[in-house]
C-alpha positions in Angstrom: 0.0 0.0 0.0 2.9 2.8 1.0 4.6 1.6 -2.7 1.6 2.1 -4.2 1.2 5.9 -2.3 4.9 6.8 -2.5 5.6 5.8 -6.1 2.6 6.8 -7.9 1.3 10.0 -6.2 2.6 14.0 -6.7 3.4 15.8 -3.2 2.0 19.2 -3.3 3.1 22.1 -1.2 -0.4 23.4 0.9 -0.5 25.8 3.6 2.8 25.0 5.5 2.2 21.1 4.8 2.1 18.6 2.3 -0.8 16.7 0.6 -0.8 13.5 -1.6 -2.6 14.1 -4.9 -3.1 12.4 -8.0 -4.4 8.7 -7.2 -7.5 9.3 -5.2 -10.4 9.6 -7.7 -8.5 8.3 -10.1 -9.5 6.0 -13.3 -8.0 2.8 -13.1 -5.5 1.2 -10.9 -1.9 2.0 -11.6 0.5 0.4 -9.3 0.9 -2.4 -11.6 -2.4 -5.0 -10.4 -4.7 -5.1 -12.9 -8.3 -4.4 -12.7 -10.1 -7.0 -12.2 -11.7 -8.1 -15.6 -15.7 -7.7 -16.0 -17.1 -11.1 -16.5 -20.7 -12.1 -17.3 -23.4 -12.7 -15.3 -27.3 -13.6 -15.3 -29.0 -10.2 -15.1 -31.7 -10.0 -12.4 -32.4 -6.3 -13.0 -32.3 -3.9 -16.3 -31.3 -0.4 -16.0 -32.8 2.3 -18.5 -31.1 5.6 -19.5 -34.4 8.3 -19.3 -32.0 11.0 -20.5 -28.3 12.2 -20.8 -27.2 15.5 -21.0 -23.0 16.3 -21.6 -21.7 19.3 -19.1 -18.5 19.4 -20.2 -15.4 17.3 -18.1 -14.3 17.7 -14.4 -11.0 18.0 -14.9 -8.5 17.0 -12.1 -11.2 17.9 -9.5 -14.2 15.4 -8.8 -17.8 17.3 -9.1 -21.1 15.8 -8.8 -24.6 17.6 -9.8 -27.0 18.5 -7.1 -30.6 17.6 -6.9 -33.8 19.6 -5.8 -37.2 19.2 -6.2 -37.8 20.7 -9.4 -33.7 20.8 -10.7 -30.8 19.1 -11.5 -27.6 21.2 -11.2 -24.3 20.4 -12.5 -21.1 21.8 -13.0 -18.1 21.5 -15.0 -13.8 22.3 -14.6 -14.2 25.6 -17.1 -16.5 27.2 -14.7 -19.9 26.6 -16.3 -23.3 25.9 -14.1 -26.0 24.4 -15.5 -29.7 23.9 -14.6 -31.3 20.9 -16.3 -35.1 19.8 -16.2 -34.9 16.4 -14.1 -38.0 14.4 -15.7 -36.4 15.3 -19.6 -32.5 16.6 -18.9 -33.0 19.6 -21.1 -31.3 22.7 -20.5 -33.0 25.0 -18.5 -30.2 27.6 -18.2 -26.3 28.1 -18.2 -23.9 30.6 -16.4 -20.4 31.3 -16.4 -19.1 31.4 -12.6 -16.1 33.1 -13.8 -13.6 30.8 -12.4 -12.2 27.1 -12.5 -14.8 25.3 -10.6 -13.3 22.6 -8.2 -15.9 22.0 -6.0 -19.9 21.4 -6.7 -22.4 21.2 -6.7 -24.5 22.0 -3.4 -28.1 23.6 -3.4 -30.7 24.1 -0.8 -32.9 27.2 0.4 -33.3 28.7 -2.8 -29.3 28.8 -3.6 -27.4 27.1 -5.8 -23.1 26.5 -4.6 -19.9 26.2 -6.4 -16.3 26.6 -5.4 -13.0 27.3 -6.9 -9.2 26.8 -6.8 -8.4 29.8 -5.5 -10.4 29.5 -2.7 -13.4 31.3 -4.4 -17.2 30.4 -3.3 -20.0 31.7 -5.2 -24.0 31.4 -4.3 -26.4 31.8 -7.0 -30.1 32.2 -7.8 -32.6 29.5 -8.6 -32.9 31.4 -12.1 -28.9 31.7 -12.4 -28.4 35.3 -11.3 -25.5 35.4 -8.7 -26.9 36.7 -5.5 -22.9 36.5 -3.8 -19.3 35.4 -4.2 -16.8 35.5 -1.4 -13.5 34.2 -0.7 -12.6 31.4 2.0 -8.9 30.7 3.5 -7.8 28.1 -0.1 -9.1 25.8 -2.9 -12.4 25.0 -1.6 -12.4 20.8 -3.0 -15.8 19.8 -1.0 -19.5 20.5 -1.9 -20.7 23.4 0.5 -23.6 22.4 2.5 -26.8 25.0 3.4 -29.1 24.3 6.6 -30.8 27.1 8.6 -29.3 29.8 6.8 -25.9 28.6 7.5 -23.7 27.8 4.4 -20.9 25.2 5.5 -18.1 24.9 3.2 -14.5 23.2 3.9 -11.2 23.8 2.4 -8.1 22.3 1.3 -6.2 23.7 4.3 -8.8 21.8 7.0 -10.8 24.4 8.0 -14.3 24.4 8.5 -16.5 27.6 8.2 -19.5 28.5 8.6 -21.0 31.4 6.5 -24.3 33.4 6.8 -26.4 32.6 4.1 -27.4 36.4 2.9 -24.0 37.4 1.8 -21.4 34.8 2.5 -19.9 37.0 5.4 -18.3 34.4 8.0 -19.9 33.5 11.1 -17.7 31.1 12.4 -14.2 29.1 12.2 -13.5 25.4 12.8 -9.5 24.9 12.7 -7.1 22.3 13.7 -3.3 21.5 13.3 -2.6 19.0 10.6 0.2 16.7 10.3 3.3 17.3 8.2 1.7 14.8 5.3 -2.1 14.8 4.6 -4.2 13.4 1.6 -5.8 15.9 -0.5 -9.0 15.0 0.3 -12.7 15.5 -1.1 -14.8 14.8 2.4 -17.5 16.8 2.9 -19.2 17.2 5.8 -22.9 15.9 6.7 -25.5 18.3 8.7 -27.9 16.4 10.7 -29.8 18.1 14.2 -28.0 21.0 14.1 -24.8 19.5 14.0 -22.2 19.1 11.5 -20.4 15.9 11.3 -16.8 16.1 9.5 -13.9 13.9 9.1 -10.2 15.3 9.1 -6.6 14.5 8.7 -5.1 12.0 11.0 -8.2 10.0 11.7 -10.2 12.9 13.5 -13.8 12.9 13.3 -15.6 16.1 15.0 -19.0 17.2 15.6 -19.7 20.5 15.5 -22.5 23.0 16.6 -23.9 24.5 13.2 -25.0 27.7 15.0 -22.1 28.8 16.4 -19.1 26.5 15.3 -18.2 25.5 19.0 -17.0 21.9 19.2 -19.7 19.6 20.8 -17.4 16.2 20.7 -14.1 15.3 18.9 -12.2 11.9 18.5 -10.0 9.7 16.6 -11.3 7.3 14.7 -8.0 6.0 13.7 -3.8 6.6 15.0 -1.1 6.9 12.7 1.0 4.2 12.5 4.3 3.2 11.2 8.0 4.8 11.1 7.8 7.4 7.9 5.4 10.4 7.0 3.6 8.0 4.4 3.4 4.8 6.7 2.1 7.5 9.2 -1.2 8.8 7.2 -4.7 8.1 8.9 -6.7 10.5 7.1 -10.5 10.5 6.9 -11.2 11.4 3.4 -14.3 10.1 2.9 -18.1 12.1 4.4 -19.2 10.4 7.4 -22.7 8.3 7.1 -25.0 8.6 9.9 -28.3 7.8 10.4 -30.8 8.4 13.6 -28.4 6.4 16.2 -25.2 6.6 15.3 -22.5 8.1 12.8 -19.8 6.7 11.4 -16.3 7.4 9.8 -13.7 5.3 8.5 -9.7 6.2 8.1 -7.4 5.8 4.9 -4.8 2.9 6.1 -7.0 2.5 9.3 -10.1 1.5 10.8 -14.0 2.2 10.5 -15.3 3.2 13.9 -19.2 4.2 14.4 -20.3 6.4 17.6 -23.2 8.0 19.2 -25.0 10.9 17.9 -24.8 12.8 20.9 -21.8 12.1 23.1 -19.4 10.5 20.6 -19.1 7.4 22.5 -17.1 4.6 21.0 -20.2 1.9 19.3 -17.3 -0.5 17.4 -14.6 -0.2 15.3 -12.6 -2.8 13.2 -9.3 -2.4 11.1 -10.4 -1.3 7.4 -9.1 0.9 4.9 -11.2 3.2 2.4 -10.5 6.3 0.2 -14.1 6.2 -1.3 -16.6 6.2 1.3 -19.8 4.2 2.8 -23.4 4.8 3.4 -26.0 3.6 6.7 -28.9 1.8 5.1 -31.3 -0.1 7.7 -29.3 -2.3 9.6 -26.2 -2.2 7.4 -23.4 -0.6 6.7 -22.6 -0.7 3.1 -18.7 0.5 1.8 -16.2 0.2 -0.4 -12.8 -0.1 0.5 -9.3 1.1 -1.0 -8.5 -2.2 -3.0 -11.9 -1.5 -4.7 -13.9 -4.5 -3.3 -17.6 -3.6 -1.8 -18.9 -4.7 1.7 -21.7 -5.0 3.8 -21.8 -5.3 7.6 -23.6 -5.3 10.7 -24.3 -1.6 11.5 -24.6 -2.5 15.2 -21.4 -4.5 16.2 -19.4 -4.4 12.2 -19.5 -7.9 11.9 -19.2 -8.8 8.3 -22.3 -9.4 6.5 -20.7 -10.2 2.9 -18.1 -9.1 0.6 -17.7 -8.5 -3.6 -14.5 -8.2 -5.0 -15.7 -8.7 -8.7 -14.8 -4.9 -9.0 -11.3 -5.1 -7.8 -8.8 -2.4 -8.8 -11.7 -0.4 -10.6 -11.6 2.1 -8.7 -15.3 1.6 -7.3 -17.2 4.6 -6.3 -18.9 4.8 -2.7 -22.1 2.7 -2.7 -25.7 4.1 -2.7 -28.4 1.8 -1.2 -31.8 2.4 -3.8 -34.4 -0.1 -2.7 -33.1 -3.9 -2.8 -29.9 -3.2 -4.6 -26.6 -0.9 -4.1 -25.5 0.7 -6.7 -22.0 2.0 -7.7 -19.6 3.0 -10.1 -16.2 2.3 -11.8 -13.6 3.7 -14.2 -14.8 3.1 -16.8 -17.8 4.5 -16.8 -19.8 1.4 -15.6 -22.9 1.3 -13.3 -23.1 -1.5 -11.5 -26.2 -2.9 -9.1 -25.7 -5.3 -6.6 -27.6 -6.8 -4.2 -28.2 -6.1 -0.7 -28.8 -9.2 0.1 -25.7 -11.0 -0.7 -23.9 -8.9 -2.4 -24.2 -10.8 -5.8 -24.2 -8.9 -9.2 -27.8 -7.7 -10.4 -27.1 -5.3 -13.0 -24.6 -3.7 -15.2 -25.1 -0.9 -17.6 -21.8 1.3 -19.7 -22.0 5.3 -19.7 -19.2 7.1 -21.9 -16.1 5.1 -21.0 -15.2 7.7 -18.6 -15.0 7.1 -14.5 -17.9 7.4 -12.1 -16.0 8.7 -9.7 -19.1 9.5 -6.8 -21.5 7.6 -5.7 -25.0 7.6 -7.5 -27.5 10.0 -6.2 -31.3 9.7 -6.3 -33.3 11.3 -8.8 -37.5 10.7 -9.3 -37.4 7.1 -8.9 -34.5 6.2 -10.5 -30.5 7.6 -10.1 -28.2 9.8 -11.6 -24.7 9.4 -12.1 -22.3 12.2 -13.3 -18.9 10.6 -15.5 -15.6 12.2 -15.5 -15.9 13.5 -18.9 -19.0 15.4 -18.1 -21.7 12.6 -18.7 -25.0 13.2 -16.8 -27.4 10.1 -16.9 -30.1 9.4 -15.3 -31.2 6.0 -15.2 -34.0 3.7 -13.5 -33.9 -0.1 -12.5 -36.3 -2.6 -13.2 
C-alpha cells in the first residue's frame, strides 16, 4: 500500500504542509495490479437511461450535480453551471461562474453552490443570477452544504466555516493543526440536528454546533501508524454516514469506527481501509474499501455481513443503497447494481467510457450518475 502511495502519487506544497494528490479519484489502478476483468453474469435487473445530457469534463477535480425538487444542477472544470429539467434533462439555463470550478455542486434554500481553486465560493439564484461570491482561506475541493441559513463549506487547508447565508460573510471558524503529510481529500461534511459531522486528517472525526461552530465532541477514529510520514497517514477522506443512532467514519490505512450521535461514545470499530466512502442503510453498513472491493456489515457490532470483490482495482465509487440493490460505479464509466442481500451482481449498464467517480445520487425514482468526462445520466432499474 505505502509503494503504491509513494511511487505513484505528486506531493504538493499546501498551507505550510504537504498533501498527496493524484491517485484518489482516479481512473483505473496503476500500481501495476490489474483491474479485475468484467465477466458475465445472469441479469436479475435492467437499468434504462431516461435522458443524458453532456456538461463538459471535471478535470483533475471530482464534481457531482446537485438535486432539488424541481432541478438538477451540475457543473463543470471551465466554470460553467447548469440547470437541467430532471424528468427530460433539457437545458433550462447556463452561467459562467467566472472561475475554474473545483468543487460542486451544493443547493438548498433557494441557492445554488460552487467553489473554486483559489479559494473562491459563489451562491447563485434559482434562475442563475449570482446573488454572492466570497473568498474562503484556499481551494475550496468539497461541496458546501446550506441548513438554517448557515452555508458550510470546507477547504483544502482543513478548516471548517460557517457562512451566513445572505452574503457569504463568515460566522464562524473550525481549525485544527494538521500533520506534516495529509491526503488531499474531497470529504464533505454531513449536517444532521443541528450538528455538522466532518472527518479530518489524522483520523479525527468532529461534531460541530452549526449555529455557532463551538465543538460539541471530537475523536479519533484511527492513530497513525508506522516509522515514515507515508506509513504514518490516517486520514479521513471520505463524508461520514450517519443515520438516527449513530454516525460513522472510517480512516485511509485505518479503521471504521461508528459512535453515538450525541456524546461521541465509541459503538465498534474494526481495522479497514477506504479512500471512497460508505453509506448507513437499515441495519447495514454498506462500503467500499481502498482495493476497490464492496462490503456489507452489521451496523450495530461491524460484523461482516458479505463481501464482492468482482470490481477489484476499478476504482469503485462509494455505494448508494436504492431499494433492494446498491448501486455503484467504476472507471470506466460502468454502473453496477448489486444486491443487498448477498452482495451478488444484479445489474450492469456502460456510460461514456469515462470514471464514475461518486456515488450515485437519487433522482424521481431512479439515479443519476455524473462521468468524468461530463456525462449526466439518469437511469432507472427494473
Amino acid at each position: 500500500m505505502i509503494l503504491r502511495i509513494a511511487t505513484l502519487l505528486l506531493l504538493v506544497m499546501l498551507a505550510g504542509c504537504s498533501t498527496v494528490s493524484g491517485w484518489f479519484g482516479s481512473g483505473g489502478d496503476k500500481t501495476g495490479k490489474e483491474p479485475a476483468k468484467l465477466v458475465e453474469f445472469k441479469q436479475t435487473a435492467t437499468f434504462d437511461v431516461r435522458w443524458h445530457h453532456k456538461i463538459g469534463g471535471g478535470g483533475n477535480y471530482i464534481l457531482q450535480p446537485a438535486v432539488t425538487s424541481d432541478a438538477v444542477y451540475a457543473a463543470n472544470a471551465k466554470g460553467e453551471l447548469f440547470r437541467l429539467d430532471p424528468a427530460t434533462g433539457n437545458e433550462v439555463w447556463r452561467v459562467d461562474s467566472g472561475f475554474t470550478i473545483s468543487a460542486g455542486v451544493g443547493a438548498g434554500e433557494g441557492l445554488v453552490l460552487v467553489g473554486g481553486g483559489k479559494g473562491q465560493l459563489a451562491a447563485f439564484a434559482s434562475d442563475g443570477k449570482l446573488r454572492w461570491k466570497t473568498k474562503v482561506s484556499s481551494e475550496v475541493l468539497n461541496i458546501a452544504k446550506i441548513v438554517d441559513g448557515i452555508v458550510v463549506v470546507r477547504t483544502a487547508d482543513g478548516r471548517l466555516s460557517g457562512l451566513d447565508v445572505t452574503d457569504g460573510k463568515r460566522l464562524w471558524l473550525y481549525e485544527q493543526a494538521i500533520p506534516p503529510l495529509i491526503v488531499r481529500s474531497h470529504a464533505g461534511v454531513v449536517i444532521e440536528r443541528g450538528t455538522v459531522f466532518a472527518g479530518f486528517a489524522a483520523g479525527k472525526l468532529a461534531a460541530i454546533s452549526l449555529g455557532s461552530g463551538i465543538v460539541i465532541w471530537e475523536t479519533v477514529v484511527s492513530q497513525p501508524r508506522g516509522n515514515t510520514e507515508l506509513e504514518r497517514i490516517s486520514d479521513i477522506i471520505s463524508s461520514p454516514a450517519l443515520d438516527d443512532e449513530q454516525v460513522c467514519a472510517v480512516a485511509f490505512q485505518g479503521r471504521v469506527a461508528c459512535y453515538g450521535l450525541a456524546q461521541g461514545n465509541l459503538l465498534w470499530s474494526r481495522d479497514l481501509s477506504s479512500d471512497k466512502g460508505m453509506t448507513l442503510f437499515h441495519n447495514f453498513l454498506y462500503l467500499t474499501n481502498t482495493s476497490g472491493a464492496v462490503l456489507a456489515m452489521d451496523k450495530s457490532s461491524g460484523s461482516s455481513f458479505w463481501k464482492n470483490e468482482q470490481l477489484s482495482m476499478r476504482q469503485t465509487s462509494a455505494p448508494y443503497a436504492f431499494g433492494d440493490r446498491l448501486m455503484v460505479g467504476d472507471y470506466e464509466g460502468y454502473l453496477h447494481a448489486l444486491s443487498r442481500e448477498d452482495g451478488s451482481m444484479a445489474a450492469r449498464l456502460k456510460t461514456d467510457g469515462s470514471a464514475i467517480v461518486t456515488a450515485p445520487m437519487e433522482l424521481e425514482g431512479g439515479v443519476l450518475v455524473q462521468t468524468r468526462n461530463g456525462g449526466l445520466y439518469s437511469v432507472t432499474l427494473h
